[in-house]
C-alpha positions as CSV (number, residue, x, y, z in Angstrom):
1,X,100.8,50.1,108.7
2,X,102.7,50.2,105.1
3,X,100.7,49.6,102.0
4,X,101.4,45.9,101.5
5,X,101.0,45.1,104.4
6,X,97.6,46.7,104.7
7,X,97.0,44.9,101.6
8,X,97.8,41.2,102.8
9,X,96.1,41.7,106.2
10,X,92.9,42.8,104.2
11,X,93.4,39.8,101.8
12,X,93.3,37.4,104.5
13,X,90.3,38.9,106.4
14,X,88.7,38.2,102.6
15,X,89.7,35.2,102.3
16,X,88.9,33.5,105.8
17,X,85.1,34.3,104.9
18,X,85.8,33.0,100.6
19,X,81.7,32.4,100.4
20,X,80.6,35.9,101.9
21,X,83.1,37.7,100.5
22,X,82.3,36.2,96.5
23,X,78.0,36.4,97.2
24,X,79.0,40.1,98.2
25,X,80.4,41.0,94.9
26,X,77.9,39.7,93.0
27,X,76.1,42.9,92.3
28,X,79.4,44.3,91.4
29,X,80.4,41.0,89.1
30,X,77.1,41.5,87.6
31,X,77.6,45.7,86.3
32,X,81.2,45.4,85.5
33,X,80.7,42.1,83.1
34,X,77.3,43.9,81.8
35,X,79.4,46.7,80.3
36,X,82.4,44.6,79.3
37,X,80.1,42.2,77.3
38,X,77.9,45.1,75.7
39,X,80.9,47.2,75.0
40,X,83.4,44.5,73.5
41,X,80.1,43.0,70.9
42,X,79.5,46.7,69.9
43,X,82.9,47.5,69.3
44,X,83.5,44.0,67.6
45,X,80.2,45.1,65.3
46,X,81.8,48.3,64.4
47,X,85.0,46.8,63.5
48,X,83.6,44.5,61.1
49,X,80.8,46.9,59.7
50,X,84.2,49.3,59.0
51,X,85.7,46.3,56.9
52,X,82.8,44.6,55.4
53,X,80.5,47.8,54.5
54,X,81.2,47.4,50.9
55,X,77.6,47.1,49.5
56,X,78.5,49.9,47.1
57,X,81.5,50.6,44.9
58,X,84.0,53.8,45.5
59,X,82.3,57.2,45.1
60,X,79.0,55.7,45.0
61,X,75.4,56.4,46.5
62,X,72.0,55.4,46.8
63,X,68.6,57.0,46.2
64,X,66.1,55.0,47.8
65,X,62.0,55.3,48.3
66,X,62.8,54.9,52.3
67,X,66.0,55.6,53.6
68,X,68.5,54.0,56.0
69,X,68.3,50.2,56.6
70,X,69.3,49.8,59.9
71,X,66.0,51.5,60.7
72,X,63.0,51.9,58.4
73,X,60.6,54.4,60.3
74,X,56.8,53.0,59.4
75,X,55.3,56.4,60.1
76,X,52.8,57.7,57.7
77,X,54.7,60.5,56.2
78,X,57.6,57.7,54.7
79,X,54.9,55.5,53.7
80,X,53.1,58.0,51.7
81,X,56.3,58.3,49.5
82,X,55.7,58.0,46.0
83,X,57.4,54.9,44.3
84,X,60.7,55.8,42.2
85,X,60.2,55.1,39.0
86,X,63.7,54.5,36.7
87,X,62.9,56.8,34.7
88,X,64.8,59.2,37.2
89,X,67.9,57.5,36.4
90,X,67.6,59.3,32.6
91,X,67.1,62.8,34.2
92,X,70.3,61.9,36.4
93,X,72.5,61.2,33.5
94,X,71.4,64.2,31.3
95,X,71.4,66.8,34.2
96,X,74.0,66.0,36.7
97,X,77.8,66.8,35.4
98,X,79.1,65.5,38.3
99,X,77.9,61.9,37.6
100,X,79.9,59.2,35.9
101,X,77.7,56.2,36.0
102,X,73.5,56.2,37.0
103,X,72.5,52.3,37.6
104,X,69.0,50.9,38.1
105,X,68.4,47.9,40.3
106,X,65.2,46.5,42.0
107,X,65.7,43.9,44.5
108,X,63.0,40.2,45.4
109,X,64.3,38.5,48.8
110,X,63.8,35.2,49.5
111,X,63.6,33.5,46.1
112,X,64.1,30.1,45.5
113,X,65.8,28.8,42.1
114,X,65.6,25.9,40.4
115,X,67.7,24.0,37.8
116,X,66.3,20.0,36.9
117,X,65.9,18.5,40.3
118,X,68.0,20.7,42.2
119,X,67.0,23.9,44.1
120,X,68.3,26.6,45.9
121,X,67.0,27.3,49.9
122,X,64.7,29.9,50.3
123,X,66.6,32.0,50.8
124,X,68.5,34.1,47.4
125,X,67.9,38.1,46.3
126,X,66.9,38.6,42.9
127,X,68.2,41.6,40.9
128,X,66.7,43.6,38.4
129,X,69.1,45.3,36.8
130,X,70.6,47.7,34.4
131,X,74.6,47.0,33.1
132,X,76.1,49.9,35.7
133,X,74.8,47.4,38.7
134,X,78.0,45.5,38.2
135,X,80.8,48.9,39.1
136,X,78.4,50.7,41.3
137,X,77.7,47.8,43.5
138,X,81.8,46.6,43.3
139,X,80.4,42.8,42.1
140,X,82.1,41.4,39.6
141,X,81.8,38.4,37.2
142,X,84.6,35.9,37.4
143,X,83.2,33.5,34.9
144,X,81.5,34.7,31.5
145,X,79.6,38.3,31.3
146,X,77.5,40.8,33.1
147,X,74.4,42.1,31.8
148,X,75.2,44.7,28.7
149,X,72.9,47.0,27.1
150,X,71.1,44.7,24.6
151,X,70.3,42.8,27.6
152,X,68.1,45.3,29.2
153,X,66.3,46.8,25.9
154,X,65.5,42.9,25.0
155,X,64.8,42.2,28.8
156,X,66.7,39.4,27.5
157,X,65.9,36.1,29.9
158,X,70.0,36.1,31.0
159,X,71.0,35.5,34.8
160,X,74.6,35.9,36.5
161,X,74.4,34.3,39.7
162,X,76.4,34.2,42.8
163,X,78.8,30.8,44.1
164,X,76.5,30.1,46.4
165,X,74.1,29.2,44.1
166,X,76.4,27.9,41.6
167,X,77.5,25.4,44.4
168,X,74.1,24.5,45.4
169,X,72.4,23.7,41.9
170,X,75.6,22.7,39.2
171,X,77.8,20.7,42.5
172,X,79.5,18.9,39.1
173,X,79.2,21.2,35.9
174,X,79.7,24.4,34.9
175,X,76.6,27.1,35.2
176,X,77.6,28.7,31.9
177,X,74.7,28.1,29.3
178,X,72.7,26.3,31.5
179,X,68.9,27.2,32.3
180,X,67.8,27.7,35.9
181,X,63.8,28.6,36.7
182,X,62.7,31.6,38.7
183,X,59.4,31.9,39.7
184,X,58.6,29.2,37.0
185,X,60.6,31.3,34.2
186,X,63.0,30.2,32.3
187,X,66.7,31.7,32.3
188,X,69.7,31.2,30.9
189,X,73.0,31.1,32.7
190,X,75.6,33.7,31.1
191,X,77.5,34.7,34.1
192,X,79.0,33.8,37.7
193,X,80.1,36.6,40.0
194,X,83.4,36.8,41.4
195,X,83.3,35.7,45.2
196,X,81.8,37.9,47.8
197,X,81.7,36.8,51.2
198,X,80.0,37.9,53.8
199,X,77.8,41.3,54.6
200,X,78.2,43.9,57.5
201,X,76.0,41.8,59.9
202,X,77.4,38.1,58.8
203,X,74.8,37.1,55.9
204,X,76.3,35.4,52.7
205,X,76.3,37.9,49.7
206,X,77.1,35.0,47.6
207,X,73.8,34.0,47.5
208,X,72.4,37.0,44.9
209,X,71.5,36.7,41.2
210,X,70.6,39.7,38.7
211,X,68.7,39.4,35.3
212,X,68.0,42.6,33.5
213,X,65.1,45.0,34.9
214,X,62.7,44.2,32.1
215,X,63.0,40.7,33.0
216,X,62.2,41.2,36.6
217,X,59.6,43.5,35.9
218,X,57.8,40.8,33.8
219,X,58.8,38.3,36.7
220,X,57.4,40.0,39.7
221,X,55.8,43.2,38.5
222,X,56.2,46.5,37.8
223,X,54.9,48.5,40.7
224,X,57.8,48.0,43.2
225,X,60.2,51.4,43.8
226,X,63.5,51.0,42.7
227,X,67.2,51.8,44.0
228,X,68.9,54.4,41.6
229,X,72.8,53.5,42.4
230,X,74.8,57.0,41.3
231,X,79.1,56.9,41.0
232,X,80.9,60.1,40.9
233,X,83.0,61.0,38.5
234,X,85.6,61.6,41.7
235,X,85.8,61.6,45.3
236,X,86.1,65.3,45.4
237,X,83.0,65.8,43.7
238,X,81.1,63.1,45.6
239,X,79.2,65.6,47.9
240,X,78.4,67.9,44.9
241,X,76.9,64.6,42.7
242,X,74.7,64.3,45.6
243,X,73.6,67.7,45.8
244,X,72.9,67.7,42.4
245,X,70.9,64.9,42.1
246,X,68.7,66.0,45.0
247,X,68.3,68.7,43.1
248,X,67.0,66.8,40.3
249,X,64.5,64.5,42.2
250,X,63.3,67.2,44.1
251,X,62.2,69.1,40.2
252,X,61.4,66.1,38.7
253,X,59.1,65.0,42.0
254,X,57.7,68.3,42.2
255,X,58.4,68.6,46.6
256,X,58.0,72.4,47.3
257,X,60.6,74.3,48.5
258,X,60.7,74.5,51.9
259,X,59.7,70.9,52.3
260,X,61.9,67.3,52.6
261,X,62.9,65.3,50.2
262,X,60.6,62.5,49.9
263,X,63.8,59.9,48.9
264,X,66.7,59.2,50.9
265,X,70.4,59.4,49.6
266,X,72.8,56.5,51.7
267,X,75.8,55.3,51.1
268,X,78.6,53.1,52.8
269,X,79.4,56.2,55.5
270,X,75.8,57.1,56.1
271,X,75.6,53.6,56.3
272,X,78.3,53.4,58.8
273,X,77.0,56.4,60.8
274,X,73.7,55.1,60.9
275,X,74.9,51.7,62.9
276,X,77.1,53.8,65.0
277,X,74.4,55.9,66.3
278,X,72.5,53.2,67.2
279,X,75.5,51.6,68.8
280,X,75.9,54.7,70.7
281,X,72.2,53.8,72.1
282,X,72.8,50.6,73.6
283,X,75.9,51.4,74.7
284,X,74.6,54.2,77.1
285,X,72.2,51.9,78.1
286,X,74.1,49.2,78.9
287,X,76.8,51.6,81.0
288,X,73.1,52.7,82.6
289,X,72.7,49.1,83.7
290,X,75.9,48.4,85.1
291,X,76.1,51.9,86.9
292,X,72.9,50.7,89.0
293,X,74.4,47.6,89.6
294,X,77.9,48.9,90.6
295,X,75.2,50.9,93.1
296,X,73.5,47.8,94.4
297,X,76.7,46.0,94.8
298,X,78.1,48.6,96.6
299,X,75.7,48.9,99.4
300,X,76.2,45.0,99.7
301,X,79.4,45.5,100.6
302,X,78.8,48.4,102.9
303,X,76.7,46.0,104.5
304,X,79.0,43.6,105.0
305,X,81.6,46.0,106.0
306,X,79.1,47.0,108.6
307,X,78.5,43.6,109.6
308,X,82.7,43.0,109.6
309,X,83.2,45.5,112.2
310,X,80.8,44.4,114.6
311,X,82.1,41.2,114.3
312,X,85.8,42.0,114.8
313,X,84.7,44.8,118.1
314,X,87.4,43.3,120.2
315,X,90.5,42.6,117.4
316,X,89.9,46.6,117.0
317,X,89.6,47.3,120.5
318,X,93.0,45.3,121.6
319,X,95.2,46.6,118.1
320,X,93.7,50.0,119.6
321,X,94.8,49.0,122.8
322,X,98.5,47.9,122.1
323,X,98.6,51.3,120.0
324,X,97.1,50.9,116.6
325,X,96.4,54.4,115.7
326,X,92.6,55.4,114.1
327,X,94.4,56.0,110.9
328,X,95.6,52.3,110.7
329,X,92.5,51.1,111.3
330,X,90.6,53.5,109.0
331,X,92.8,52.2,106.1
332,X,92.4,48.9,106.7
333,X,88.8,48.7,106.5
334,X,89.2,51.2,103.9
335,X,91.5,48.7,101.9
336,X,88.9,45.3,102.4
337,X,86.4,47.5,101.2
338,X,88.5,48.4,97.7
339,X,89.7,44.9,97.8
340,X,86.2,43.4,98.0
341,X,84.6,45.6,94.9
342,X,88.5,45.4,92.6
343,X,88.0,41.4,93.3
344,X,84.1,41.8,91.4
345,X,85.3,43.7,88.9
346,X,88.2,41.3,88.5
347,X,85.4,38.2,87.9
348,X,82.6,40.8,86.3
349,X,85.6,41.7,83.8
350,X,87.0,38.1,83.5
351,X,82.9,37.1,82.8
352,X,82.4,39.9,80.3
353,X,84.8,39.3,78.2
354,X,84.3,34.9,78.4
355,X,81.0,35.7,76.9
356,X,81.7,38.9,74.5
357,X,84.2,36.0,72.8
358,X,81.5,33.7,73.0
359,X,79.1,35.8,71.2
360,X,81.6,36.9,68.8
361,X,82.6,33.3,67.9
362,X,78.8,33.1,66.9
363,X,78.6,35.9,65.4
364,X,81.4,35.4,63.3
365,X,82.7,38.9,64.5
366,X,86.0,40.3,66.0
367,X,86.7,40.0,69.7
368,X,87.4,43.6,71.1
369,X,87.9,45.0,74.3
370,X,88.5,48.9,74.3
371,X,91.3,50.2,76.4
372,X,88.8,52.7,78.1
373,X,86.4,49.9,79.2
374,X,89.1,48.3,81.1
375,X,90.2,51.7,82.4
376,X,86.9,52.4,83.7
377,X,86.6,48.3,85.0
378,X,89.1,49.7,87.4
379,X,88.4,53.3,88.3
380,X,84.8,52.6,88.6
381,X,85.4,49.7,91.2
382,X,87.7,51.5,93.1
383,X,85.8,54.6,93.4
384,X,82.9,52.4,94.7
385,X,85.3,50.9,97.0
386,X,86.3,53.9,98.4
387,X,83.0,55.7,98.9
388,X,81.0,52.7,100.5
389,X,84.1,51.6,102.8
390,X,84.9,55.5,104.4
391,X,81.8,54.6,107.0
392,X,82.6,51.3,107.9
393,X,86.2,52.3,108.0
394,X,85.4,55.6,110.1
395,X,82.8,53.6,112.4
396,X,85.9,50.8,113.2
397,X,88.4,53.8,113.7
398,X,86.1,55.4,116.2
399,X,85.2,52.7,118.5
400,X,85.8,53.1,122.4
401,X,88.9,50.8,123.5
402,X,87.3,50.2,126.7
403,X,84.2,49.1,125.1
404,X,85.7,47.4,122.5
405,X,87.6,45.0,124.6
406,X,84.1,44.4,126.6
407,X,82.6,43.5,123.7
408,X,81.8,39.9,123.4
């Protein structure tokens, strides 16, 4: 028999049992669409981390207490790290020649503010901070000023805040010069950022106000660590900055040679590879899951195969008869079997990628399907298809004429 016509003879046995032959693929439906869904999110995630990861400036880095945010370890030996203090940020500018621009900033999340009868949600990150927060962070004021040094020595009560608050507490007038109330103190409006838009993972980063790090000490105390934010004076000397302001910290903290650093340095790539890693994770596990599903599926339709050739004993034993040779037979069952596992991951890859776009509509995130997903949609199924339909196919092939055409 030629290929097409094996093909259409195997469609039709498929389709004159529509119910059995969808139930079958079930398993099948269910791993292919598991990996399309968890594949297309991930990749949809790391799309839009690569374009919205712009927390920090151009050249720039962070020294924090704890380290990456995707994951903050709780174990003892992170939370036995000694607070940075800003004074590090001095050592930093006088040590490191490699270093354009050293900021301070200390950060309070979910903070509400207030201005006459109006208030913000519960929802806005306060900023204490020195004037370098404004290039080393890439936030900039549209309307009025940033911070400037005067600000900080005075710890001068001055806020710049983001549009979303703007929009929320002055709908009808301008912010400039107006007072707003944070924690029940009093400051005054002197600057409105430029907008923002969203974060990596889809928050607002309108929705931030800084006042100078004085002021926010006297706010909400001084015994919180801070972030020291460090630009280099190029890109090519971005890696040594960083190596010499570990080299700093490590003097100025006193950690023995020999030891690690008790601070973490991250910036937008670490950032970046952080997320990735992680992705990495789930995507392994999620091909893990669907793997043992293509598995169960697959017996299914071995099962059914099975249960196929009993059924048709005679058909086989009168093509057999009129001189269908074994190899005929062999491909046809061979071809149902393929045909049965390609038509679940046709609807596990159709499924997949209806709620990957789903999830990315609600996640405000880019719908992406990787070529090699698709690629391995189809090789996996087929594979499948051929190694649970060579013992059906060989058990139909081998089947007695004589008994075959007794069989009732």
């Amino acid at each position: 028999m030629y290929f097409w016509e094996i093909l259409r003879t195997a469609v039709t046995q498929l389709r004159a049992n529509r119910l059995r032959s969808v139930l079958t693929t079930l398993g099948i439906v269910i791993g292919i669409g598991t990996v399309i869904l968890i594949v297309s999110v991930l990749e949809g995630f790391r799309i839009s981390i690569a374009s919205k990861l712009n927390n920090l400036g151009a050249n720039t880095f962070q020294v924090e207490r704890y380290g990456e945010r995707f994951v903050r370890m709780g174990h003892g030996k992170f939370q036995r790290r000694k607070i940075l203090k800003p004074e590090l940020a001095d050592a930093i500018r006088a040590r490191c020649p490699s270093v354009k621009f050293v900021g301070v900033e200390v950060w309070a999340s979910g903070q509400v503010i207030v201005h006459k009868d109006k208030r913000t949600n519960s929802n806005v990150f306060v900023a204490g901070a020195t004037p370098e927060f404004t290039i080393n962070n890439g936030m900039y004021v549209s309307d009025g000023r940033f911070l400037n040094d005067s600000d900080v020595r005075s710890s001068a009560h001055v806020a710049i805040i983001g549009l979303d608050i703007a929009d929320k507490i002055f709908p009808y007038e301008n912010p400039l010069g107006k007072v707003i109330r944070i924690k029940g103190q009093k400051f005054k409006v002197i600057g409105i950022f430029e907008k923002q838009g969203s974060s990596a993972f889809g928050s607002s980063r309108d929705n931030r106000l800084v006042i100078p790090l004085g002021a926010w000490e006297e706010t909400f105390g001084r015994k919180r660590s801070v972030t020291i934010t460090v630009m280099a004076r190029s890109r090519e000397l971005f890696q040594q900055a960083q190596d010499e302001v570990i080299g700093v910290l490590r003097a100025e903290r006193k950690v023995p040679p020999g030891k690690d650093n008790d601070f973490a340095i991250t910036s937008n790539e670490s950032l970046a590879e952080s997320f990735n890693k992680i992705a990495r994770m789930i995507q392994l596990g999620g091909i893990a899951i669907g793997i043992i599903s293509l598995l169960v599926g697959g017996i299914g339709v071995m099962n059914v195969m099975l249960v196929s050739v009993t059924e048709r004993t005679r058909e086989i034993g009168v093509r057999k008869a009129v001189g269908a040779p074994r190899s005929a037979i062999m491909r046809q069952f061979l071809m149902e079997a393929i045909t049965l596992c390609l038509l679940g991951g046709v609807l596990g890859f159709a499924g997949g990628v209806g709620l990957a776009a789903l999830l990315s509509a609600l996640a405000n995130i880019p719908m992406a399907v990787p070529v090699w997903a698709v690629l391995a949609a189809v090789i996996g199924t087929t594979v499948v298809g051929v190694l649970v339909g060579i013992y059906p196919a060989h058990r139909a092939a081998n089947l007695n004429v004589i008994d075959a055409l007794r069989y009732e």
